[in-house]
N, C-alpha and C positions, 0 to 999 in steps of 0.2 A: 504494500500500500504506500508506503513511504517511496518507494521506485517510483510510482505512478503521479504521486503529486509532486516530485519534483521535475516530472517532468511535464506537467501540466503547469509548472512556473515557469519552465525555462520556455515552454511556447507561449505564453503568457508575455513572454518578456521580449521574444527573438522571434517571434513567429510571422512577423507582418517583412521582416529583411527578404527581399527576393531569391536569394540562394536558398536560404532556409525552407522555402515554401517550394521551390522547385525539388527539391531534394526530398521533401514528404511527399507531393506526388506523384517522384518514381518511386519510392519506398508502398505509397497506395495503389501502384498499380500489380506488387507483386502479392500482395494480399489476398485476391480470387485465387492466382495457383498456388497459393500455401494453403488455403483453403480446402481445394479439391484433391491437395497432396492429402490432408489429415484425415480427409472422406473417405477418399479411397481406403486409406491403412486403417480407420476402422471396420470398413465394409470389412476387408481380409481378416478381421478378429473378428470380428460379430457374425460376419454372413451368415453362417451357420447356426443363428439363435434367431427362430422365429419373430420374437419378442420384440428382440433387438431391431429386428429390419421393420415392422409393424411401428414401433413407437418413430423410427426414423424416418418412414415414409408415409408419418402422422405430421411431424414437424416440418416434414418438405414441402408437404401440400398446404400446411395454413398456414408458415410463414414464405414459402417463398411464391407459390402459387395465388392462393388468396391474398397475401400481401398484410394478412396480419401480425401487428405489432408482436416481436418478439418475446417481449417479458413477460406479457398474461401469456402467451403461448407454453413458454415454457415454467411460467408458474403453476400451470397446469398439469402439463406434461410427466416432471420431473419426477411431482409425486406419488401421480397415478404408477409409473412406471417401476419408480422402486418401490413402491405395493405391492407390483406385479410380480415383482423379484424377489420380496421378502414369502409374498404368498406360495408362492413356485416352490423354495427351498421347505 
């Protein structure tokens, strides 16, 4: 946490210098494929858990498809799921 807010000072402070800001938007452009890299590597751990692919291709459809808000999504999500997990064992 302490990581995060110093560094929400230091773009707070540096963030409007034009190198700065060109340098977060190549750094933002690599962000979709580290994304689909960590998708992917979980798909190869989980594929094989019904559950898992189910709760995952719950959160793809109403956050990326429907376009809803992330947080109730996965405030939802989170604890039905490890319910389902605790229920399961």
């Amino acid at each position: 946490m302490a990581i995060v807010l110093a560094l929400a000072v230091l773009y707070q402070r540096f963030g409007q210098i034009p190198a700065v800001d060109r340098v977060l938007n190549g750094i933002s452009a690599a962000a979709p494929g580290l994304v689909l890299a960590m998708g992917l590597q979980m798909a190869r751990l989980f594929g094989r858990v019904p559950r898992a692919v189910l709760f995952a291709a719950l959160a793809f459809v109403a956050i990326g498809l429907l376009q809803w808000p992330i947080i109730p999504v996965l405030a939802v999500l989170v604890p039905v799921s490890v319910a389902a997990a605790w229920v399961r064992r």
